[in-house]
DRENNU-890533 format. One line per field, with one value per atom (N, C-alpha, C, O): residue number from 0; residue in one letter; x, z, y; atom name. Coordinates in nm, 3 decimals. Each point is the difference from the previous one (the first is absolute). Layout:
<sites>
num: NUM, ...
residuo: A, ...
x: X, ...
z: Z, ...
y: Y, ...
atomo: CA, ...
</sites>
This chain:
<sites>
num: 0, 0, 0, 0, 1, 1, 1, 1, 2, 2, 2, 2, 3, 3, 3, 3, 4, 4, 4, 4, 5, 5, 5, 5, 6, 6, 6, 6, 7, 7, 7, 7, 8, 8, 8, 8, 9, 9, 9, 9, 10, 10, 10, 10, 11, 11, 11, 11, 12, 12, 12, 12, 13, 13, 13, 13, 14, 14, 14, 14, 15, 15, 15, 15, 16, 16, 16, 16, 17, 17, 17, 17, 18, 18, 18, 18, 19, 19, 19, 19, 20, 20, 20, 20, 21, 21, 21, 21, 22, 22, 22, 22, 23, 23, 23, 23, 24, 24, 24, 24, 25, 25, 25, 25, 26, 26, 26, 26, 27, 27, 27, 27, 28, 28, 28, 28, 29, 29, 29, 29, 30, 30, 30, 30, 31, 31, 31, 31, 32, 32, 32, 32, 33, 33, 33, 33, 34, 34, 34, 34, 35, 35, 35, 35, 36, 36, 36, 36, 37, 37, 37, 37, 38, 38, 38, 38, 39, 39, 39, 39, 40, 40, 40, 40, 41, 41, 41, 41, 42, 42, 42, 42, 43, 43, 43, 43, 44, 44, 44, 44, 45, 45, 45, 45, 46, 46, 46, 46, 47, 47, 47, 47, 48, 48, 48, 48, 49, 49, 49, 49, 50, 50, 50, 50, 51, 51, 51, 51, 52, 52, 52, 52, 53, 53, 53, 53, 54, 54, 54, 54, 55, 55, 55, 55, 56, 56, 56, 56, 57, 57, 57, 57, 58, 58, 58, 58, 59, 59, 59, 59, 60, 60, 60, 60, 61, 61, 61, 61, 62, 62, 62, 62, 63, 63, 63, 63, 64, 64, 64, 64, 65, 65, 65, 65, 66, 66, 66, 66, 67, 67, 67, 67, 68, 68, 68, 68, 69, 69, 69, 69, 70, 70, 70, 70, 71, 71, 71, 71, 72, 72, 72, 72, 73, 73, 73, 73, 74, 74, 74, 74, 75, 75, 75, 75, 76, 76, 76, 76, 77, 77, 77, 77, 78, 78, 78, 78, 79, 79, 79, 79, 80, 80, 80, 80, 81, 81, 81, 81, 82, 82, 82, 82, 83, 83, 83, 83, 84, 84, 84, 84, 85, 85, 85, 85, 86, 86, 86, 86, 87, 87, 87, 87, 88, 88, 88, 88, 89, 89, 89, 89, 90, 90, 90, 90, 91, 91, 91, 91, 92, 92, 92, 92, 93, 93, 93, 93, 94, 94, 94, 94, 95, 95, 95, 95, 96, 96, 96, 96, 97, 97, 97, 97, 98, 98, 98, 98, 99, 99, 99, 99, 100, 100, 100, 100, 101, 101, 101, 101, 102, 102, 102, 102, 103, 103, 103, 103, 104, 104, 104, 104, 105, 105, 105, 105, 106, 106, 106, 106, 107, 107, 107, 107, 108, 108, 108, 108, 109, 109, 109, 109, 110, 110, 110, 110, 111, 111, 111, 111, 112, 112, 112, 112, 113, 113, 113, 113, 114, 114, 114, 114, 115, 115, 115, 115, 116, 116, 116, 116, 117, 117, 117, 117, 118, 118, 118, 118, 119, 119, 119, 119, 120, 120, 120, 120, 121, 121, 121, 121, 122, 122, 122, 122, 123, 123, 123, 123, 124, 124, 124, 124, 125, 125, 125, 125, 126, 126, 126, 126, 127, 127, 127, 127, 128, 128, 128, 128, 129, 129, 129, 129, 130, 130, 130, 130, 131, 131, 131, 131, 132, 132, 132, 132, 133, 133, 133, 133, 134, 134, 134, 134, 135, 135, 135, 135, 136, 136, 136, 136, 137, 137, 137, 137, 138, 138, 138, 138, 139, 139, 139, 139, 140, 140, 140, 140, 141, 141, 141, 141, 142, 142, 142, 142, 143, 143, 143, 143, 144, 144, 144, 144, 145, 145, 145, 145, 146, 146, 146, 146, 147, 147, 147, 147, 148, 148, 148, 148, 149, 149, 149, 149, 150, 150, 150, 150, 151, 151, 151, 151
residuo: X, X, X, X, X, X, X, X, X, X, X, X, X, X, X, X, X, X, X, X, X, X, X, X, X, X, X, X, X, X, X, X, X, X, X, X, X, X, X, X, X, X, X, X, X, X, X, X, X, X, X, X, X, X, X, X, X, X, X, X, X, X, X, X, X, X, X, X, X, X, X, X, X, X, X, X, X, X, X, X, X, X, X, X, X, X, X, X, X, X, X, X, X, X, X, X, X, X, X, X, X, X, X, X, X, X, X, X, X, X, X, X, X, X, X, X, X, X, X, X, X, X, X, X, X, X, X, X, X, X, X, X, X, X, X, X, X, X, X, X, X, X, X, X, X, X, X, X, X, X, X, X, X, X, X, X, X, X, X, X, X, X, X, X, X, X, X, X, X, X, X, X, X, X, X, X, X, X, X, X, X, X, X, X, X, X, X, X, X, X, X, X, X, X, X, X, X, X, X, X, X, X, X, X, X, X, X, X, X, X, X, X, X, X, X, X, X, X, X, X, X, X, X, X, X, X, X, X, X, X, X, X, X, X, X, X, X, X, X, X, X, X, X, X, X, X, X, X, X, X, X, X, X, X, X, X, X, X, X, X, X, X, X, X, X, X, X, X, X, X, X, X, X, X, X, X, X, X, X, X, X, X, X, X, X, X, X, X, X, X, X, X, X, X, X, X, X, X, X, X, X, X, X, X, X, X, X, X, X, X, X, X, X, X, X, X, X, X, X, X, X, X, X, X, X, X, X, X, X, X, X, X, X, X, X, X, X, X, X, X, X, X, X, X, X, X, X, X, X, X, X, X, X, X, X, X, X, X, X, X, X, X, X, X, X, X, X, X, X, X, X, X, X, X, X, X, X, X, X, X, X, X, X, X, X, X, X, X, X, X, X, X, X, X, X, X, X, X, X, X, X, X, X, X, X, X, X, X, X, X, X, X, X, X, X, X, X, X, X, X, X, X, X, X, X, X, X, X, X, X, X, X, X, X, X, X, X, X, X, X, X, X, X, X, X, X, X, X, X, X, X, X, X, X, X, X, X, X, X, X, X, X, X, X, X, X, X, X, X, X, X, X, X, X, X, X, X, X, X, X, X, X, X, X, X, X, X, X, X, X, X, X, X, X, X, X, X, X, X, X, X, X, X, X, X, X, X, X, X, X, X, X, X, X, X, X, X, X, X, X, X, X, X, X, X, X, X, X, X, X, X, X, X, X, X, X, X, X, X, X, X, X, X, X, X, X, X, X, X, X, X, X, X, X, X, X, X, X, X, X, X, X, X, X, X, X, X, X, X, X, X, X, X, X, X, X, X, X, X, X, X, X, X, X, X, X, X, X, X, X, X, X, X, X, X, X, X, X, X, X, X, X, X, X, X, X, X, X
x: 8.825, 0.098, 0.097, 0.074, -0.072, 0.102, -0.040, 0.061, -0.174, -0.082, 0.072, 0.036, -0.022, 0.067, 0.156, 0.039, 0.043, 0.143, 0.005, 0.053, -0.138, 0.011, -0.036, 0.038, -0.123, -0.040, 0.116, -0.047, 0.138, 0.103, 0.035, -0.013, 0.062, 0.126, -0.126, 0.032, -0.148, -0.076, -0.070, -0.026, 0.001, -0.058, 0.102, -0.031, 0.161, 0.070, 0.031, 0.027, -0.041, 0.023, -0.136, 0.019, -0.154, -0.090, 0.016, -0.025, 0.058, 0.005, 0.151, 0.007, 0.065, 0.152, -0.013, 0.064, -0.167, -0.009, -0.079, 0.014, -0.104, -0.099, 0.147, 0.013, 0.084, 0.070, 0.106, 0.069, -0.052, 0.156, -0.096, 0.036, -0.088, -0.134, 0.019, 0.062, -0.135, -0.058, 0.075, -0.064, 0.235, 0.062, 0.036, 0.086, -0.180, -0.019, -0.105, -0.015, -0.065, -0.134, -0.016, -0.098, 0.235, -0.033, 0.072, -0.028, 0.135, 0.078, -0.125, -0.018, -0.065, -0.130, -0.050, -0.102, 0.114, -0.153, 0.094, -0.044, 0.192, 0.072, 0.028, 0.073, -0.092, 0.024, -0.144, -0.011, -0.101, -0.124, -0.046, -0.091, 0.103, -0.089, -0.174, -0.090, 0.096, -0.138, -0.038, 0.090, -0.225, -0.015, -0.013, 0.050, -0.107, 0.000, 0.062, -0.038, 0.200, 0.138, 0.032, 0.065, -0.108, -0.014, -0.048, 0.059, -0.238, -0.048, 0.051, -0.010, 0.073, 0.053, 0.099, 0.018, 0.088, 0.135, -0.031, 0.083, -0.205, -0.069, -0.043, 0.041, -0.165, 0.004, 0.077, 0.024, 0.046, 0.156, 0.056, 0.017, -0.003, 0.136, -0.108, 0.053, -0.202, -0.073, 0.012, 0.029, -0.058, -0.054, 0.209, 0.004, 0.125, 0.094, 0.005, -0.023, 0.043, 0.000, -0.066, 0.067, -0.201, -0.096, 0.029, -0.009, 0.029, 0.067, 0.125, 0.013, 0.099, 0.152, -0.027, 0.074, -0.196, -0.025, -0.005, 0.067, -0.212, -0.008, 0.129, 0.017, 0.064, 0.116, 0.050, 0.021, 0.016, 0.118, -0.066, 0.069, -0.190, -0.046, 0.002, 0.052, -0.142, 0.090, 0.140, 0.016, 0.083, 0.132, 0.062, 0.116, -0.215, 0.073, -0.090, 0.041, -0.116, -0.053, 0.058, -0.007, 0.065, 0.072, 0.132, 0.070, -0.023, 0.146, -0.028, 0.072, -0.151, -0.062, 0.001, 0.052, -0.121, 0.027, 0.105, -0.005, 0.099, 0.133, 0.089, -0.008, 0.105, 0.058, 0.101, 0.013, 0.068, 0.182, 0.067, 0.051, -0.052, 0.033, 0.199, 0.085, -0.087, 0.127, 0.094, -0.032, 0.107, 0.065, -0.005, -0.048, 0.122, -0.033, -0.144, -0.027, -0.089, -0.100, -0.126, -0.120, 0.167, -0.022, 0.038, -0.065, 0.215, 0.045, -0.038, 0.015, -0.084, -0.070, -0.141, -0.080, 0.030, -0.155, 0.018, -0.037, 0.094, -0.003, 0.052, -0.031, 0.096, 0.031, -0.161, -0.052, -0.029, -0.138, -0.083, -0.093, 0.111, -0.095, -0.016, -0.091, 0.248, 0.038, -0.068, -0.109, 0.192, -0.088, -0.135, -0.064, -0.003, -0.125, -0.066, -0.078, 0.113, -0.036, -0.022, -0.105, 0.213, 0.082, -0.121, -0.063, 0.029, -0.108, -0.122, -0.061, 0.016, -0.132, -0.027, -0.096, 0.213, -0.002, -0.016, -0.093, 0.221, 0.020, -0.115, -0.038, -0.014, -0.138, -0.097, -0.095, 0.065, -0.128, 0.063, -0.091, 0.189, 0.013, -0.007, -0.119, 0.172, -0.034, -0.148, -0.049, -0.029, -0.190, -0.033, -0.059, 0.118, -0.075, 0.038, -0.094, 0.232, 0.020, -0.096, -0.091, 0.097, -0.111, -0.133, -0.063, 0.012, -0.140, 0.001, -0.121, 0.171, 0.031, -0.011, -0.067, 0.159, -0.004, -0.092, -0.043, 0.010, -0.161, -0.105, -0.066, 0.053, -0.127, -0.023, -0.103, 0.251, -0.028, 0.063, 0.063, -0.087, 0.013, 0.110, -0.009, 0.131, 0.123, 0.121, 0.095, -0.146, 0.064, 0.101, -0.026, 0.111, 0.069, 0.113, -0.028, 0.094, 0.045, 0.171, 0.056, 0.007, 0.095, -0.044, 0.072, -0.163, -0.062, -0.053, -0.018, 0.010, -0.046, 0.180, 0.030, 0.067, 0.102, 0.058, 0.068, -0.072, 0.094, -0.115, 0.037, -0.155, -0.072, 0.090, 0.054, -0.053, 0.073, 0.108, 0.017, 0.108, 0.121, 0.026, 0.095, -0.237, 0.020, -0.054, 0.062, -0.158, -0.033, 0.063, -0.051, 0.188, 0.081, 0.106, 0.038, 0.016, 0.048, -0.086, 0.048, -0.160, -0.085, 0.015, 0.001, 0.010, -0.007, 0.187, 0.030, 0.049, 0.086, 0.011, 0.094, -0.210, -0.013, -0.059, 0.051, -0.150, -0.062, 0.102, 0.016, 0.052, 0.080, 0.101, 0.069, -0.061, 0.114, -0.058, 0.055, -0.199, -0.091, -0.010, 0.016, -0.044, 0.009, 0.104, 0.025, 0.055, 0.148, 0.079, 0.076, -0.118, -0.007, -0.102, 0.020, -0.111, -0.090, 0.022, -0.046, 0.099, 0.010, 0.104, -0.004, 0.114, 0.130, -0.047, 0.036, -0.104, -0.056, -0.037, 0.054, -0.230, -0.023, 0.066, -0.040, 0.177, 0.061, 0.094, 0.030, 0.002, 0.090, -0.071, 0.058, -0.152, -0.082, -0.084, -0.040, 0.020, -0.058, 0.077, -0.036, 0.191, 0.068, 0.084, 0.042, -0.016, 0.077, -0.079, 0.069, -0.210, -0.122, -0.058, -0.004, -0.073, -0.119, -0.126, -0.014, -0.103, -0.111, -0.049, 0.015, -0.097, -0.074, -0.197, -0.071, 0.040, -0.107, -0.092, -0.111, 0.114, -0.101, -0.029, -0.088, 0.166, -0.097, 0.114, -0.009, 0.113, 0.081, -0.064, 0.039, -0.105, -0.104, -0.150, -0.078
z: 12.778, -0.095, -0.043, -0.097, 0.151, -0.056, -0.101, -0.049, 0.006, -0.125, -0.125, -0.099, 0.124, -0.079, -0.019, -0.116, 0.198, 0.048, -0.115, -0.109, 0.164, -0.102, -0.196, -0.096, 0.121, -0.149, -0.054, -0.098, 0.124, -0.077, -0.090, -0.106, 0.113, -0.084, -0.180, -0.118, 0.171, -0.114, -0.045, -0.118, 0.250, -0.071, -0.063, -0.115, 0.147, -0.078, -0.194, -0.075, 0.042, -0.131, -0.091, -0.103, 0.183, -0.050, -0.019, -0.110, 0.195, -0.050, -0.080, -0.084, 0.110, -0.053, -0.160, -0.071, 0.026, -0.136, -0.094, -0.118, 0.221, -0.048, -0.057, -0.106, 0.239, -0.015, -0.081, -0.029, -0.020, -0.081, -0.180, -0.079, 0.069, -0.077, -0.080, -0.106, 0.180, 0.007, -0.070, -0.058, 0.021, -0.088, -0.114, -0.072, 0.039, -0.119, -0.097, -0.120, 0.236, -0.006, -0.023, -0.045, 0.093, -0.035, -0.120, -0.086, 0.067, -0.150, -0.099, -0.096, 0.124, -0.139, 0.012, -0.069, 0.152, 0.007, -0.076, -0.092, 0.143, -0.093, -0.121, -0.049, -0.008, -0.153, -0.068, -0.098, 0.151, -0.101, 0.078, -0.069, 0.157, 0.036, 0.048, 0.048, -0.078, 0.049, 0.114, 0.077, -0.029, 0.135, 0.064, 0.111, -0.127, 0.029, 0.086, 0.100, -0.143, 0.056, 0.099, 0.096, -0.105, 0.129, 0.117, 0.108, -0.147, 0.113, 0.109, 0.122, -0.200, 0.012, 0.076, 0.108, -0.182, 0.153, 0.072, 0.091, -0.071, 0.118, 0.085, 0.116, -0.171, 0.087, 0.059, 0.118, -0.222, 0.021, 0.162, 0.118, -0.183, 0.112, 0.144, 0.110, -0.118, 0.131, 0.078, 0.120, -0.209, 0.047, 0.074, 0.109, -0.162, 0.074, 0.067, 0.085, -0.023, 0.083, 0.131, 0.078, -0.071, 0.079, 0.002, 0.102, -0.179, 0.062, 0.062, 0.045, -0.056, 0.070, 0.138, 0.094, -0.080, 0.106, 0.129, 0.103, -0.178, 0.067, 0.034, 0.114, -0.213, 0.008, 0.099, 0.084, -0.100, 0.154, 0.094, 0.049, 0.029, 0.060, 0.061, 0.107, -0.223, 0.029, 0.024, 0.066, -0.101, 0.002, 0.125, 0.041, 0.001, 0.137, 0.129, 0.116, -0.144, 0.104, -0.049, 0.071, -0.169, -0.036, 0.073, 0.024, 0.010, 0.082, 0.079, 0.052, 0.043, 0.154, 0.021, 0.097, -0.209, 0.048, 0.024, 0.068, -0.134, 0.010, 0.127, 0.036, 0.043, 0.104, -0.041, -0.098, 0.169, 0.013, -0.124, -0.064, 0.020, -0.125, 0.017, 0.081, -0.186, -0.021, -0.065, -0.117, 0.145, -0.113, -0.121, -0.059, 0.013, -0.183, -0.035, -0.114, 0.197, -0.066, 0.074, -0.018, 0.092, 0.053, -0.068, -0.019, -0.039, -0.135, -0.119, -0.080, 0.043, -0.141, 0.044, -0.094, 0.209, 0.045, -0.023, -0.117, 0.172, 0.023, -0.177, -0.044, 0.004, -0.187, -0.057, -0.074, 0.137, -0.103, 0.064, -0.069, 0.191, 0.061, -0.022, 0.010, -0.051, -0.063, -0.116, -0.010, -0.123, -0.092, -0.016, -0.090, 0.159, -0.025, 0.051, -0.076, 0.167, 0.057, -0.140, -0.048, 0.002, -0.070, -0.135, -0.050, -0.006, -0.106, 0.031, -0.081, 0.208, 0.036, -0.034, -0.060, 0.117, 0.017, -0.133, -0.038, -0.056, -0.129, -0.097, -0.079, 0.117, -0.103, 0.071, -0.077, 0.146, 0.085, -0.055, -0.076, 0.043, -0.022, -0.141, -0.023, -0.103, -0.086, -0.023, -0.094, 0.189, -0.046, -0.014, -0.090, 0.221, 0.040, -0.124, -0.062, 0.017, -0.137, -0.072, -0.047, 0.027, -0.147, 0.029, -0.094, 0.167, 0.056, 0.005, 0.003, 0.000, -0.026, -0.095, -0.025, -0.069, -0.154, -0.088, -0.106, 0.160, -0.058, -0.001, -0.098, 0.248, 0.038, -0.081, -0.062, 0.072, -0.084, -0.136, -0.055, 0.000, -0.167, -0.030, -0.104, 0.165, -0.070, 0.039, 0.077, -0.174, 0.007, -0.171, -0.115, 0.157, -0.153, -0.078, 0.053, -0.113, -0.026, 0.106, 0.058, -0.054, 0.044, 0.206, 0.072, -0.052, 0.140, 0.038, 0.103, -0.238, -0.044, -0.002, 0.048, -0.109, -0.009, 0.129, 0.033, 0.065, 0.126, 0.119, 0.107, -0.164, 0.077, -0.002, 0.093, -0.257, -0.018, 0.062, 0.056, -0.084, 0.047, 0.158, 0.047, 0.029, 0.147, 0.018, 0.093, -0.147, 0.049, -0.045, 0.030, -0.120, -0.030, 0.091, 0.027, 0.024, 0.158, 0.080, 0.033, 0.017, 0.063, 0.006, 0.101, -0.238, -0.016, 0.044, -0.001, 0.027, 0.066, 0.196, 0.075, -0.055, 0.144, -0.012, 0.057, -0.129, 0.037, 0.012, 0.089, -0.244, 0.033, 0.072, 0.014, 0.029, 0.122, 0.115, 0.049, -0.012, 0.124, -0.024, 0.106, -0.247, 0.006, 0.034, 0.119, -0.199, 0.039, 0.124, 0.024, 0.051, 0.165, 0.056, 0.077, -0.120, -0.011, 0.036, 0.084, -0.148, -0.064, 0.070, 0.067, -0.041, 0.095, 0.115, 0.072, -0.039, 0.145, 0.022, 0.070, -0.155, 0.024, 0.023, 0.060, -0.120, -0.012, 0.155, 0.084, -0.079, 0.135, 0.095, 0.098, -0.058, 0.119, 0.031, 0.114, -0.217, 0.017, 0.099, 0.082, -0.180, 0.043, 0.140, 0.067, -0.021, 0.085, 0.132, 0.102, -0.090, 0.087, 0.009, -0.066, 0.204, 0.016, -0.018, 0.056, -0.151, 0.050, 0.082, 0.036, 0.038, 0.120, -0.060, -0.039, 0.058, -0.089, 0.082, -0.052, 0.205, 0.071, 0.108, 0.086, -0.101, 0.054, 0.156, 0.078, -0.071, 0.096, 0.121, 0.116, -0.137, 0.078, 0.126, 0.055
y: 3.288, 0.047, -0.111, 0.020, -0.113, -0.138, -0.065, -0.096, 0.145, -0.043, 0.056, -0.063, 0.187, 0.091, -0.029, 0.016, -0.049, -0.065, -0.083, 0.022, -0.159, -0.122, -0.012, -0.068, 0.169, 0.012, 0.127, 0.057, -0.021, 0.077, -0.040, 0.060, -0.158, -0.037, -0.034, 0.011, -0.045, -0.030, 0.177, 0.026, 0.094, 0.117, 0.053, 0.028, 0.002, 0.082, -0.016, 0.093, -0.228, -0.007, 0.107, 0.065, -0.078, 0.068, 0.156, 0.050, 0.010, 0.122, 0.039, 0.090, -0.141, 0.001, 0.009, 0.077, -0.177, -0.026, 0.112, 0.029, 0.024, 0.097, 0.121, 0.061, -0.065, 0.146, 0.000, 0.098, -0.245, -0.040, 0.030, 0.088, -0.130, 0.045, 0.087, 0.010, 0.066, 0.163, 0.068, 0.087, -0.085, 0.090, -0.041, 0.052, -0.193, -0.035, 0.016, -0.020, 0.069, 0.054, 0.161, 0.061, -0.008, 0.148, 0.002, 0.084, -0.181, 0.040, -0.024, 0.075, -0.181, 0.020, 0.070, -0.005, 0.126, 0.075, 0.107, 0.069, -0.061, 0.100, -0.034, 0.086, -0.151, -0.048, 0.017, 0.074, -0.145, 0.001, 0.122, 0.047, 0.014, 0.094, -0.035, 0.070, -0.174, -0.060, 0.037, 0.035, -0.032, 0.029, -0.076, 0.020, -0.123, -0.183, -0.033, -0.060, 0.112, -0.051, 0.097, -0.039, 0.187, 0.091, -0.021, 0.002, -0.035, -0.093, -0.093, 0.014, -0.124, -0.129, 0.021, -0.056, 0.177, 0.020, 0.058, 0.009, 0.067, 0.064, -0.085, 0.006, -0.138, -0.119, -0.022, 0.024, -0.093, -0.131, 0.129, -0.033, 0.178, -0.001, 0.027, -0.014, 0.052, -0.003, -0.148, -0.005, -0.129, -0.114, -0.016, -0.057, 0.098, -0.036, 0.038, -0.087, 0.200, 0.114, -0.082, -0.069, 0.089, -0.034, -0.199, -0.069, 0.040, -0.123, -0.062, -0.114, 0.244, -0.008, 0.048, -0.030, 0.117, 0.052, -0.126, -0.007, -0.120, -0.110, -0.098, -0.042, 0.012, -0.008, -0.004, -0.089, 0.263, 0.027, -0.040, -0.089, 0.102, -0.016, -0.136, -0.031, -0.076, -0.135, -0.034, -0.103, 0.161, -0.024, 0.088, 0.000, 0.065, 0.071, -0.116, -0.003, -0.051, -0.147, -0.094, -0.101, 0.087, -0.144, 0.054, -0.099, 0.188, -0.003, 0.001, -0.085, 0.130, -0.026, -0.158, -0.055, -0.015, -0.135, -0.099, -0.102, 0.148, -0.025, 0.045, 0.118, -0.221, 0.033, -0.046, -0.072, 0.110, -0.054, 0.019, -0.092, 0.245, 0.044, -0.020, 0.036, -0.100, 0.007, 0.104, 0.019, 0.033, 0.129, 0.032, 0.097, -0.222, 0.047, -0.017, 0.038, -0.095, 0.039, 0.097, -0.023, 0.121, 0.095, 0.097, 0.103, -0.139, 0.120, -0.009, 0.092, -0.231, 0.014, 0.015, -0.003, 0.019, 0.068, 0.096, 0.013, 0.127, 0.070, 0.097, 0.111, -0.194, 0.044, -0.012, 0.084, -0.233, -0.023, 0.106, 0.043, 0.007, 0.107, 0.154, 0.082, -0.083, 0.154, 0.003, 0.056, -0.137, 0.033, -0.059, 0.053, -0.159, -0.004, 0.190, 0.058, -0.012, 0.134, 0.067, 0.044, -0.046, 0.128, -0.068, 0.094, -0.221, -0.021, 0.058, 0.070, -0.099, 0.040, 0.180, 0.049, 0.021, 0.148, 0.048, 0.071, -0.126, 0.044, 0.006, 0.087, -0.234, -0.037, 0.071, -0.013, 0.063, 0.095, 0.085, 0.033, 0.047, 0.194, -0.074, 0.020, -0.103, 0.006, 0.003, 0.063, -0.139, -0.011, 0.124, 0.061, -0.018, 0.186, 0.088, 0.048, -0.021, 0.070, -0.060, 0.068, -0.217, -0.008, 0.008, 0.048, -0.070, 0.060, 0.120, 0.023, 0.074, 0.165, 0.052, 0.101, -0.188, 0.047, -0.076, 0.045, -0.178, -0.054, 0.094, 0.036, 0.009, 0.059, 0.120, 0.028, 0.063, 0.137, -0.013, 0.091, -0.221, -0.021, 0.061, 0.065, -0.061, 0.072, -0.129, 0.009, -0.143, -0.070, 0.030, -0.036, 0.095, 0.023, -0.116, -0.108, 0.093, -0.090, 0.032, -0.093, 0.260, -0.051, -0.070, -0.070, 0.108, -0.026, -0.183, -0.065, 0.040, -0.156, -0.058, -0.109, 0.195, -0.084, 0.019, -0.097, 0.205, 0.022, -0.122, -0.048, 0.032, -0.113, -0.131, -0.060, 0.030, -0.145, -0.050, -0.109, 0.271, -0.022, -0.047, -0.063, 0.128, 0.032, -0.136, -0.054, -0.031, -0.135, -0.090, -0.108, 0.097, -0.031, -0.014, -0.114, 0.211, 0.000, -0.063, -0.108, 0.127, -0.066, -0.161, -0.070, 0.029, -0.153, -0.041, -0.119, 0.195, -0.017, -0.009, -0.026, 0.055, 0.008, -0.157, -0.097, 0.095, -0.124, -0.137, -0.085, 0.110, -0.107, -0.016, -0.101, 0.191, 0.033, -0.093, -0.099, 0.165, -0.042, -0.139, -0.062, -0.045, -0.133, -0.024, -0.016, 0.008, -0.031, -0.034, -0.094, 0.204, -0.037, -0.093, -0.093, 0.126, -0.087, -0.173, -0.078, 0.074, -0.166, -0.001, -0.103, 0.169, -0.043, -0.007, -0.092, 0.164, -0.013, -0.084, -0.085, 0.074, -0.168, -0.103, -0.100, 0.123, -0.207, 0.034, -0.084, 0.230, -0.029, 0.043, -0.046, 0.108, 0.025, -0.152, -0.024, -0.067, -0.121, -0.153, -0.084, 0.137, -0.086, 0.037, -0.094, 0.232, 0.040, 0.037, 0.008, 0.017, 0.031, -0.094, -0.103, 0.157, -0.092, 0.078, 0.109, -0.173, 0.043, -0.026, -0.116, 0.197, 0.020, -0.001, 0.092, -0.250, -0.035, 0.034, 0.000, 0.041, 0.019, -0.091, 0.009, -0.088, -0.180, -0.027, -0.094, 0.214, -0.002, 0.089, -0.018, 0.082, 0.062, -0.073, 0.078
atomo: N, CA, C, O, N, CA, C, O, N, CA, C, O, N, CA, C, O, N, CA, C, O, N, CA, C, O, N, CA, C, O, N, CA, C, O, N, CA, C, O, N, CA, C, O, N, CA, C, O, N, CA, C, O, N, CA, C, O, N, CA, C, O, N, CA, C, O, N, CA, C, O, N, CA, C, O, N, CA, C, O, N, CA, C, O, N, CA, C, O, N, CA, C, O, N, CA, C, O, N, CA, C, O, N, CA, C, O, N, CA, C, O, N, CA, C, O, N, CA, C, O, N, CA, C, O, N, CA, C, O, N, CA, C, O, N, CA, C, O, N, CA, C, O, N, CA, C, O, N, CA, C, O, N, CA, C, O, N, CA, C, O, N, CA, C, O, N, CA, C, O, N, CA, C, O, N, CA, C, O, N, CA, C, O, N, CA, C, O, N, CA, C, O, N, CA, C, O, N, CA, C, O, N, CA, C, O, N, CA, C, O, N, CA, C, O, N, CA, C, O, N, CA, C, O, N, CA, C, O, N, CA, C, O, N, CA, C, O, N, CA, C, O, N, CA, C, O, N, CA, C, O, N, CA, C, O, N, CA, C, O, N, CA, C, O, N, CA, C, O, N, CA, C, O, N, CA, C, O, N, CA, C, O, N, CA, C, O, N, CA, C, O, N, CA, C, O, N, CA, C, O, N, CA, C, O, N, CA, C, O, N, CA, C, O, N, CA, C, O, N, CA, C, O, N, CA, C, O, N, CA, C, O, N, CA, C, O, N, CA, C, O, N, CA, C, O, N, CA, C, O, N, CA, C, O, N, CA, C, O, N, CA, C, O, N, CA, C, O, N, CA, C, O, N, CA, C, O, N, CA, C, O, N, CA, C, O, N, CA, C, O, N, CA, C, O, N, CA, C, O, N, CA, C, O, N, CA, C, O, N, CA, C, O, N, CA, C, O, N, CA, C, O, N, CA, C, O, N, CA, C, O, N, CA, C, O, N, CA, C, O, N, CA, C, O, N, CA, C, O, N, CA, C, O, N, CA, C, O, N, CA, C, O, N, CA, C, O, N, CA, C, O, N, CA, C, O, N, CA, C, O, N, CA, C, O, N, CA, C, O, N, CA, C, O, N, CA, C, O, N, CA, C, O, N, CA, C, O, N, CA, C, O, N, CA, C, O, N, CA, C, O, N, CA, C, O, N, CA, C, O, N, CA, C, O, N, CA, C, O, N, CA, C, O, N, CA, C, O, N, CA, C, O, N, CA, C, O, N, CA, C, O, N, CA, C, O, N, CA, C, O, N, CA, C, O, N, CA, C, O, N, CA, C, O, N, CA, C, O, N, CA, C, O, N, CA, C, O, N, CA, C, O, N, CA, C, O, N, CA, C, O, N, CA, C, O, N, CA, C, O, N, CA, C, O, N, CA, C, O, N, CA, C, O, N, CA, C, O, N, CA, C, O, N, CA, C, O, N, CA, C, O, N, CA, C, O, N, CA, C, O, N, CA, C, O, N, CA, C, O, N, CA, C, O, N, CA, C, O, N, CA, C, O
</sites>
């Protein structure tokens, strides 16, 4: 699993982008009505989803590797851990509604706009979750030690 640890900081931009995306992707599908663009935020928001999943996952072994947590960046962990949580959850109950209303074709337009609005919020978690993100990085780097293995 330290495989997973070290490659974080490079998986999370991948699915992040799929989900920052995606409600640019449903505003075209609400404007041209195309189905193209239905598809596509159905992709886009499956391929984030299922890739924030890997994510957390990596990012819950990338803090394991870390020892001698210092305070303030134990408190900006624990801010990138909340809302990374709170992205993962949000964007899974949004898939499940739109996979619901995909499946039984009662994707209507005001159901297309309460989609947009809600991954709109959504893209507020994310950048929330970078945000910490990146603070963490520069002070969990500089204020910790990693624990590379080789002390063992």
């Amino acid at each position: 699993m330290e495989f997973l640890a070290q490659i974080h900081s490079k998986l999370v931009h991948f699915p992040l982008a799929f989900l920052m995306l995606y409600p640019i992707i449903e505003l075209l599908f609400l404007v041209t009505k195309n189905d193209f663009y239905n598809k596509v935020a159905f992709l886009f928001l499956s391929i984030g989803v299922i890739g924030s999943f890997f994510a957390v996952l990596s990012g819950n072994q990338a803090f394991k590797l870390v020892s001698n947590w210092q305070g303030e960046s134990m408190a900006i962990f624990n801010s990138h851990q909340t809302f990374a949580n709170i992205t993962v959850w949000f964007f899974t109950a949004l898939l499940i509604l739109r996979y619901v209303f995909f499946i039984k074709k009662k994707l209507t337009k005001v159901v297309v706009i309460l989609l947009f609005i809600s991954s709109l919020a959504g893209s507020y978690f994310v950048f929330q979750t970078g945000l910490y993100g990146g603070k963490l990085s520069k002070t969990a780097v500089i204020n910790s030690t990693i624990d590379s293995g080789s002390n063992k």
